[in-house]
ROZASE-476641 format. One record per residue (C-alpha): residue number from 1; residue in three letters; x, y, z. Coordinates in nm, 3 decimals, padded with zeros to 5 digits. Example, Ala and Ser with C-alpha at 12.3 -4.5 7.8 and 13.67 -1.06 7.14 Angstrom:
<recs>
REC   seq   type         u         v         w
REC     1    ALA    01.230   -00.450    00.780
REC     2    SER    01.367   -00.106    00.714
</recs>
This chain:
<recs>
REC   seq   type         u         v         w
REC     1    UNK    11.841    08.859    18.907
REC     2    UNK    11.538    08.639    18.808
REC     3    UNK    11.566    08.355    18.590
REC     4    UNK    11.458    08.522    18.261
REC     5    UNK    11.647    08.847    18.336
REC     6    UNK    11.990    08.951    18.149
REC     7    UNK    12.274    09.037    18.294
REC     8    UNK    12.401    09.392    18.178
REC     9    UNK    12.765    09.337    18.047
REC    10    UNK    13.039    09.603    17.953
REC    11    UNK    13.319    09.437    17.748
REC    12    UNK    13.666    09.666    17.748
REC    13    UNK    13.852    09.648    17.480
REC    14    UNK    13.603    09.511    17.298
REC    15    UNK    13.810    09.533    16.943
REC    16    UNK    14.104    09.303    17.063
REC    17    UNK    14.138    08.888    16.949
REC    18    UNK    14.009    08.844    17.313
REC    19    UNK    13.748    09.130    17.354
REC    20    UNK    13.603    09.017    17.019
REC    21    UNK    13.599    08.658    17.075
REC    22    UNK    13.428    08.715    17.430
REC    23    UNK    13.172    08.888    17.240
REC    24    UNK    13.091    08.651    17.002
REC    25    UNK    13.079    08.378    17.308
REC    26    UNK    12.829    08.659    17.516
REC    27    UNK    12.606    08.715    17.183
REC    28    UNK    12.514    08.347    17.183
REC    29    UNK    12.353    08.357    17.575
REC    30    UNK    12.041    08.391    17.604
REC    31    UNK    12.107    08.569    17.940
REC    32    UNK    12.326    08.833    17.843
REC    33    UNK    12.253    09.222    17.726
REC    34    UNK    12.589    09.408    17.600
REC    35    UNK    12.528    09.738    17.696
REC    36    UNK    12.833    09.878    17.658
REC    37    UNK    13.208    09.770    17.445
REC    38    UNK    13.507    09.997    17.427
REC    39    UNK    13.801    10.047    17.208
REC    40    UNK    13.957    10.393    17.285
REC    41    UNK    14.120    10.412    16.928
REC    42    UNK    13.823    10.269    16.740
REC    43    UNK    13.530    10.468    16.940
REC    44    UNK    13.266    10.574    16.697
REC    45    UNK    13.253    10.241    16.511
REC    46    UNK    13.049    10.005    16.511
REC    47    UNK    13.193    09.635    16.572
REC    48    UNK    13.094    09.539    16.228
REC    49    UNK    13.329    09.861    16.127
REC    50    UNK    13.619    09.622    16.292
REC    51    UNK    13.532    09.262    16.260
REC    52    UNK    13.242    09.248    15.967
REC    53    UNK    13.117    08.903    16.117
REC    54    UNK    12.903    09.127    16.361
REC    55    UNK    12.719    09.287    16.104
REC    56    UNK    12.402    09.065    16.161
REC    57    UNK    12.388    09.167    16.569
REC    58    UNK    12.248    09.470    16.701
REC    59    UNK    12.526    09.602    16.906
REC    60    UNK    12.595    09.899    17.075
REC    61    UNK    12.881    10.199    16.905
REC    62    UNK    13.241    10.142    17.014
REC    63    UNK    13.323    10.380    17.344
REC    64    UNK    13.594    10.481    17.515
REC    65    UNK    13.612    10.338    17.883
REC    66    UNK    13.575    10.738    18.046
REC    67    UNK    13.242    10.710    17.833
REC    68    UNK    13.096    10.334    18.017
REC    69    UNK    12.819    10.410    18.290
REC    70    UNK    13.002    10.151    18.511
REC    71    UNK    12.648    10.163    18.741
REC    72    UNK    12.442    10.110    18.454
REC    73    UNK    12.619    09.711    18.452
REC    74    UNK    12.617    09.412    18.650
REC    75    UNK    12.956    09.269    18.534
REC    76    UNK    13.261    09.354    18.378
REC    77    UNK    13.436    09.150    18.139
REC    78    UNK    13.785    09.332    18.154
REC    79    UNK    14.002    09.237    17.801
REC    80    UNK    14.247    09.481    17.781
REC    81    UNK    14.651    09.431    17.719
REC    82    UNK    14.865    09.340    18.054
REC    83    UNK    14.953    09.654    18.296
REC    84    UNK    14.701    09.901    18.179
REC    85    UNK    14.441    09.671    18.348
REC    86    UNK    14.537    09.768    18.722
REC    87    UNK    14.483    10.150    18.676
REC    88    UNK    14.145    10.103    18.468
REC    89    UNK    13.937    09.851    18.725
REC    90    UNK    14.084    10.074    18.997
REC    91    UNK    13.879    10.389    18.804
REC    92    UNK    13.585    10.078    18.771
REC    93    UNK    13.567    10.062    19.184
REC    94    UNK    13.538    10.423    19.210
REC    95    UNK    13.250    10.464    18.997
REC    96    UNK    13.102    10.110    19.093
REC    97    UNK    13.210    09.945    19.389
REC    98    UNK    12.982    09.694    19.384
REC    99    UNK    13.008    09.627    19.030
REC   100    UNK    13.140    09.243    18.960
REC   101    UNK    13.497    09.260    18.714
REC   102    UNK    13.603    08.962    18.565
REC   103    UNK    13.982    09.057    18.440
REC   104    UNK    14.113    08.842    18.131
REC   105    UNK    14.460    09.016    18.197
REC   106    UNK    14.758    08.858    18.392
REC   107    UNK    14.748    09.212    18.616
REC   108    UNK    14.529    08.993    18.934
REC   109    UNK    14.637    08.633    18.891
REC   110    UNK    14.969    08.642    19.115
REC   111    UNK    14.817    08.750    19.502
REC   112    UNK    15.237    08.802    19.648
REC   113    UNK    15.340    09.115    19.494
REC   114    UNK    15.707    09.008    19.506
REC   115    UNK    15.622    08.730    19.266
REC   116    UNK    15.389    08.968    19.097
REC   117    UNK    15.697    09.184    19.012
REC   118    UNK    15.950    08.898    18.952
REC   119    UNK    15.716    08.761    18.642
REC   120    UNK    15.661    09.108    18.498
REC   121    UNK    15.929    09.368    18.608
REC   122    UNK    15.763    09.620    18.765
REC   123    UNK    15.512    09.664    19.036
REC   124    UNK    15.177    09.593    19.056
REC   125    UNK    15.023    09.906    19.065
REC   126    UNK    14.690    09.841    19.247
REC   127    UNK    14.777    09.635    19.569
REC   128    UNK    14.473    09.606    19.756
REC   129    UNK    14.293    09.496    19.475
REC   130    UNK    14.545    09.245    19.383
REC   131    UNK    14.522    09.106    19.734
REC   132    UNK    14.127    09.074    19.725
REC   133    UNK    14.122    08.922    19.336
REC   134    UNK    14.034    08.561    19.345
REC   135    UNK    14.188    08.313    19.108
REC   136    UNK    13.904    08.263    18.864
REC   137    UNK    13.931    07.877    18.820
REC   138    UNK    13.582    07.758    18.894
REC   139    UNK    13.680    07.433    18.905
REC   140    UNK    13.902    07.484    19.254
REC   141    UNK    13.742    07.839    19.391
REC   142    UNK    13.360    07.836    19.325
REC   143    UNK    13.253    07.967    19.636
REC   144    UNK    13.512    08.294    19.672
REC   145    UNK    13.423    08.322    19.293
REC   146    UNK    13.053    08.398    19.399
REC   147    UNK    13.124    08.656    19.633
REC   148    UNK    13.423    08.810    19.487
REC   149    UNK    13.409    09.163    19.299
REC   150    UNK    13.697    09.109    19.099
REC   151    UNK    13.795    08.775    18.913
REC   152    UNK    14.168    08.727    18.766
REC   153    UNK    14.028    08.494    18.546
REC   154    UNK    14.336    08.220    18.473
REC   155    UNK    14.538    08.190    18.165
REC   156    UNK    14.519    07.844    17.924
REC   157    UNK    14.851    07.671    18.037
REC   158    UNK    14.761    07.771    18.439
REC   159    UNK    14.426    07.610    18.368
REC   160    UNK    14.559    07.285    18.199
REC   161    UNK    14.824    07.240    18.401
REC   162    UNK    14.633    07.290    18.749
REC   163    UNK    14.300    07.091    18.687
REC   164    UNK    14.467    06.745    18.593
REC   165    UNK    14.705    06.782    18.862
REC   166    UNK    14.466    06.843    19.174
REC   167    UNK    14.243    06.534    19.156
REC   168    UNK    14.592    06.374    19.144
REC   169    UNK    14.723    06.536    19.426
REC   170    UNK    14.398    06.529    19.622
REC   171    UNK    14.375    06.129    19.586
REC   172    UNK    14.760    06.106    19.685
REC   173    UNK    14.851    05.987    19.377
REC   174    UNK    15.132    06.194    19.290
REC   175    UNK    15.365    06.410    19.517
REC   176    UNK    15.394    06.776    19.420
REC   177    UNK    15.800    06.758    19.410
REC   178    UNK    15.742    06.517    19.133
REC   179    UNK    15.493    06.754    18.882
REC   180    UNK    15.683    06.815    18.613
REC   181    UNK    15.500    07.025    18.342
REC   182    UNK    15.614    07.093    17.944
REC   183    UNK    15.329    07.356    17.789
REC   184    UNK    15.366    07.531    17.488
REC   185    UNK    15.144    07.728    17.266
REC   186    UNK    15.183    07.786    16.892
REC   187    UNK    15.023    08.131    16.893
REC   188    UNK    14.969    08.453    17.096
REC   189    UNK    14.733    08.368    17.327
REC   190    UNK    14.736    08.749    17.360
REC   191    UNK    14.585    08.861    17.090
REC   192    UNK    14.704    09.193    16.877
REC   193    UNK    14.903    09.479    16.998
REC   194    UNK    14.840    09.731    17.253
REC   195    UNK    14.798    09.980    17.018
REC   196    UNK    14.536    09.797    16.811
REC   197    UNK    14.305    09.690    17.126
</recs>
């Protein structure tokens, strides 16, 4: 890509608190073309239809994801509600292998499929890709990042509790027995409903 070209972007699910927010970030780089947004249950509308603060920008009609050209984009920005993510970037491969996913689910952060199913109570349903996902936290994986297809891009309490502590660790200042963390949230960091996104 050359320094003035845009990346082609697909957002899915688009009309969720995440999908929507990411838009809002992409709209305001310079880089970035949003060629295609989905919301199964909303496909038809516009994004103004769902959120009116995007009735100034130009933006494509709300599609389902069996609709998305997955060759037609460079990158996929992946916002759809935990365990429906595995089966959907699995269909994404097919039609794209070479496409670049970035998933904003928790379906790709957990590599060890025995922890994977501990956390969320049933298997992971896409175990090679959840063996080749790298952890998305730029800070730590940069490199694998870059040549990675598909990024499990971390949650907020993983990413504050992880960045502090490695310059720690790395300088010996603190042992890892000793880490104690208290996080909390005072919201749903997941945004609305299944059915809504």
């Amino acid at each position: 890509m050359s320094d003035t070209a845009k990346a082609r972007i697909a957002v899915l699910g688009a009309s969720g608190y995440t999908g929507s927010e990411l838009v809002r970030l992409l709209l305001r780089h310079p880089r970035v073309e949003l060629v295609a947004l989905t919301a199964d249950r909303k496909a038809g509308q516009s994004m103004a239809d769902v959120f009116p603060q995007f009735a100034p920008y130009a933006l494509p009609k709300l599609i389902t994801i069996d609709e998305v050209d997955f060759n037609a984009v460079e990158l996929v920005f992946c916002a759809l509600p935990h365990a429906t993510t595995q089966e959907v970037i699995k269909k994404v491969f097919e039609q794209a292998p070479k496409v670049k996913v970035v998933d904003l689910s928790a379906d790709f952060r957990l590599r060890d499929p025995g922890a994977y199913e501990k956390w969320y109570g049933h298997p992971h349903g896409a175990l090679d890709l959840q063996k080749e996902a790298v952890f998305g936290l730029v800070e730590i994986y940069r490199d694998e990042i870059k040549k990675g297809r598909l990024i499990a891009n971390p949650g907020c309490h993983t990413t504050t509790s992880i960045l502090p502590a490695v310059p720690l660790l790395e300088a010996g200042a603190i042992e890892p027995e000793t880490i104690v963390i208290d996080s909390k949230t005072g919201m749903s960091g997941a945004g609305r409903s299944a059915k809504e996104a």
